[in-house]
N, C-alpha and C positions, 0 to 999 in steps of 0.2 A: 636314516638320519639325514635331515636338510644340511646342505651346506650353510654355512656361518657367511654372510656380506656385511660389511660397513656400507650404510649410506653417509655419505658426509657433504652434507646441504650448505652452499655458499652462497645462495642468494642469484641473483639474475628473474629474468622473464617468468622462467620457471616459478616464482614465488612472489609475484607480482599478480596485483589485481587494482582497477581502476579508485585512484580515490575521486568521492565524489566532489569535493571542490577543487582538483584543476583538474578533470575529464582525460588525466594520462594515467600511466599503470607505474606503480610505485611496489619496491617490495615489503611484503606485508606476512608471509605464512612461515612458520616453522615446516621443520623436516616433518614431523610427526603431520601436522595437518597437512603437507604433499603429500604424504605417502597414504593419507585415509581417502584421496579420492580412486585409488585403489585396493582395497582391500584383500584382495587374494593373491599380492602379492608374499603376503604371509605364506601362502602358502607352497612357493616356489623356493626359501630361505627362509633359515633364522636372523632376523636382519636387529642389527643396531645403526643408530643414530649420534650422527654430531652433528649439530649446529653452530658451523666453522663462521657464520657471519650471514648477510642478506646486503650484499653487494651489488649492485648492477656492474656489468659487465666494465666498463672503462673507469670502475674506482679499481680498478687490482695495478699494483705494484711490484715489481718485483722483490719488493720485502716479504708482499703478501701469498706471493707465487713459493718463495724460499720457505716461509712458514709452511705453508701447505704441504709441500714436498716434504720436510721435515716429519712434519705429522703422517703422511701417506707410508715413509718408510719406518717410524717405529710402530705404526698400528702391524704392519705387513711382517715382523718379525714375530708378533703372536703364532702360536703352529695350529691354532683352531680357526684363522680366519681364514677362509678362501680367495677373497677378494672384493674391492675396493668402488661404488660409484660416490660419482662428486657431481653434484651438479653444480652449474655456472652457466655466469651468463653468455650468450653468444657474440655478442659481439670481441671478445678478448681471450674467450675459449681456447681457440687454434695455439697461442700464447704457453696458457698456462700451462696445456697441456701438453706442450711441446718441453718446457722447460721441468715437468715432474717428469714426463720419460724418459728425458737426459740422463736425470739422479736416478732412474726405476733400477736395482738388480735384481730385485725377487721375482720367481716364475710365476710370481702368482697376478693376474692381470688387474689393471685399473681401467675404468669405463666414465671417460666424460662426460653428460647428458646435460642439454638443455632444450629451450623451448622457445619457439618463434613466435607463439600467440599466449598469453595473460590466461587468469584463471577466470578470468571476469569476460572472455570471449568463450561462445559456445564453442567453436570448433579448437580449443582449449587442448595441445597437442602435447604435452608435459606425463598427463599417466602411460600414455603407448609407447611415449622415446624413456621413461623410468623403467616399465619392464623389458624395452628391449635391450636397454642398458644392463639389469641385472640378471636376462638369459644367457648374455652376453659372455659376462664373467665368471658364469658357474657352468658353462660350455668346454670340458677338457681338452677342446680344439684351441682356448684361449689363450692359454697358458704360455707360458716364454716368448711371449710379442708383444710387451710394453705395455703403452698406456692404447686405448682406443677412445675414438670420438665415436659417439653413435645416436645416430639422429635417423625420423625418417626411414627406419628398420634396416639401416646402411654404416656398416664397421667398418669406420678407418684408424688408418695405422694416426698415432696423435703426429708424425713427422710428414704426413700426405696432406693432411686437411685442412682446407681453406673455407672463409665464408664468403659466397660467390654473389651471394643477392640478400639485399636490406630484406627483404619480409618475407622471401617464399618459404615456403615447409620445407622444402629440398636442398636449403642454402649448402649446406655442406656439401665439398666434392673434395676430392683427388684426383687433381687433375693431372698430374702427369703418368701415372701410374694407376691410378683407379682402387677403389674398395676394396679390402679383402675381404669383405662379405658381406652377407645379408642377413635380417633377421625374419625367416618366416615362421608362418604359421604353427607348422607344426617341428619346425625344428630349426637350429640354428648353422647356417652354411660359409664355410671359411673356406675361398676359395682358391688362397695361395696363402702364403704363409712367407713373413718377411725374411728375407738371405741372413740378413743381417741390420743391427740396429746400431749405430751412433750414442754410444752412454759418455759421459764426463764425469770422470770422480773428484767435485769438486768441493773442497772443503767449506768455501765462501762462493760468493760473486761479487761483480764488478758492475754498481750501478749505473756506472755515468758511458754508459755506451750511446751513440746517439744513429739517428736513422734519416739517412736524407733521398729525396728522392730525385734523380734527373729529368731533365729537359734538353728541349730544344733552345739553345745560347743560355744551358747551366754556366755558371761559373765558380769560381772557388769561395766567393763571397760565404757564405754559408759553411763551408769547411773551415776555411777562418776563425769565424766564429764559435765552432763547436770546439776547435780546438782549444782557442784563448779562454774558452770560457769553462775550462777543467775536463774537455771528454778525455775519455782514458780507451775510447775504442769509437770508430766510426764504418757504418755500414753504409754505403750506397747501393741502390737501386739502381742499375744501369739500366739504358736502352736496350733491344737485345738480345743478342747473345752473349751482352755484358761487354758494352763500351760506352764512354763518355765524351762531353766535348771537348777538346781540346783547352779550349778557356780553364778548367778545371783542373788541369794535371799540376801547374808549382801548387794548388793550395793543398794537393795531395801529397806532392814530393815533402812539402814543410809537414804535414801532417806523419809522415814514419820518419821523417829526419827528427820528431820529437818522441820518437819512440810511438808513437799511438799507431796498432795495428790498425788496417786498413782492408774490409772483407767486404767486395763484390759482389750482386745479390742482381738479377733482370726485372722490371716494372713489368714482366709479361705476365700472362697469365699460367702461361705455359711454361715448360722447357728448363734447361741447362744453361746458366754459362759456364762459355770455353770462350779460349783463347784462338779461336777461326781466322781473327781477322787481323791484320798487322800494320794499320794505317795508325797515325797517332791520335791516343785518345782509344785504341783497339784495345782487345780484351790482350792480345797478345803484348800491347805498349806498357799496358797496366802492370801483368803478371810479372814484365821484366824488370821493373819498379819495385816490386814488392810486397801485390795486394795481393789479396788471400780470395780464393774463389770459394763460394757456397755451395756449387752443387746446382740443387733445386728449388734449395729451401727460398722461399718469399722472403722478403726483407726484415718482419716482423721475428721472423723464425731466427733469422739469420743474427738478427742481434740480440736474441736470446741465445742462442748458441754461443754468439762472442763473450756476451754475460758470463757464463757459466765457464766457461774458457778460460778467461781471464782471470778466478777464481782460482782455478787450478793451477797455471803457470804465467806467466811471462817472459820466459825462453822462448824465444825466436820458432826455434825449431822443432818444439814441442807442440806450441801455440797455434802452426800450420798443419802438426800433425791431425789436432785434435777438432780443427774448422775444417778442413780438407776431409779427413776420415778415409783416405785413399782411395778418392774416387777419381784421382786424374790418374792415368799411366802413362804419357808422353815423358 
């Protein structure tokens, strides 16, 4: 007996093809005509179809991230479905996907998939990352590790992956930890398997989170601003190892003296912030203030993670437990 997958088709790249009076790629195909540029897909699952929307990637919202999620965890309490692809667009991907395996508790996996080239381009990359997507989740190595991005015949964890270039096949990485696998030919190879995964069981979220990034002579101006103008949660991108200018610090102090948590995230491409350094404006100046460190997560992540956070509590010390997730021990 095939295992049972939901495709659930959201639009992006993947369902895009060029219209021809203004010569750009527009989405245009149902799930059903993706999935006929493959046909033998049938015969790896018995698959069904939702046609969740035909969105390009930077129309999604966190309403529409929340919807999604919604639908991912009651299709995923059926006891016949195995598991779960969604395709979306790239560019906002890393995103969504981050904010469903927040909410994911079922051992049964979800697989992201999207598409760097249009249907309307020969080298048309959408049917090979669809089936690598859906060996993916019907692979019993899959199983109790969240949501995955899979592109490019390369599984990552949805809390690892980033989009690292506008147009290549290969945009997707993990960069500080790397893939948990691959998908080849004749079988499919998981190469470590995550410790542990960050879930939030959050009833709601918390839309008005906002995301700023730093500079060289940043100042508070901008924190100012998000604050006066309703944010209920503020993430910076520090320099770093996760420190900021100076200039910056009262529009932060007036930011958590208003209650608005305040969660630390680095512009690198790489790495961690910590509190290493202890000059003012340091990660260490910050921490003692009251901001909230990310980890590793990129900024995008990190204010979806606040999103969902903020949903669940507004307790101080709950709030740090669940942005933190115990990953500092000092």
């Amino acid at each position: 007996m095939l295992p049972r997958v939901l495709f659930i088709f959201t639009g992006g790249t993947i369902s895009m093809k060029i219209d021809p009076q203004t010569g750009g790629a527009v989405p245009a195909l149902s799930g059903r005509e993706i999935l006929s540029f493959d046909p033998t897909l049938a015969e790896l699952a018995d698959i069904e179809v939702i046609d969740f929307g035909r969105l390009p990637g930077p129309h999604w919202t966190a309403e529409k991230m929340w919807e999604l999620s919604e639908l991912t965890r009651a299709q995923l309490e059926r006891p016949e479905l195995d598991g779960i692809v969604i395709t979306h667009g790239t560019d906002t991907l890393e995103e969504t996907a981050y904010f469903v395996d927040l909410r994911h508790t079922s051992d049964k996996p979800i697989a992201f998939v999207g598409a760097m080239r249009n249907t309307s381009e020969l080298s048309f990359d959408g049917p090979a990352n669809l089936r690598a997507a859906l060996r993916t989740v019907i692979e019993p190595d899959a199983r109790r590790q969240g949501a995955f991005i899979v592109l490019n015949m390369l599984i990552h964890a949805a809390s690892a992956a980033t989009k690292s270039d506008t147009q290549a096949l290969e945009t997707f990485t993990s960069p500080v930890f790397g893939p948990l696998g691959i998908v080849d030919a004749d079988r499919v190879l998981f190469a470590r398997a995550l410790p542990r995964r960050a879930q939030i069981d959050a009833a709601t979220f918390e839309p008005q989170v906002d995301l700023l990034l730093t500079y060289a002579g940043f100042d508070g101006r901008f924190i100012d601003a998000a604050r006066e103008s309703g944010a209920r949660g503020l993430v910076l991108e520090g320099t770093g190892r996760g420190n900021v200018p100076p200039a910056a610090l009262p529009a932060i102090d007036r930011a958590l003296e208003a209650g608005i948590p305040v969660v630390l995230s680095t512009r690198c491409a790489q790495g961690r912030v910590l509190d290493t350094y202890a000059y003012e404006g340091s990660g260490w100046d910050l921490r003692r203030r009251g901001v909230l460190f990310a980890g590793a997560l990129p900024g995008p992540k990190a204010r979806v993670q606040l999103m969902l956070a903020l949903g669940a509590t507004r307790e101080p010390a709950v709030l740090k437990y669940l942005i933190e997730q115990g990953r500092y021990r000092r």
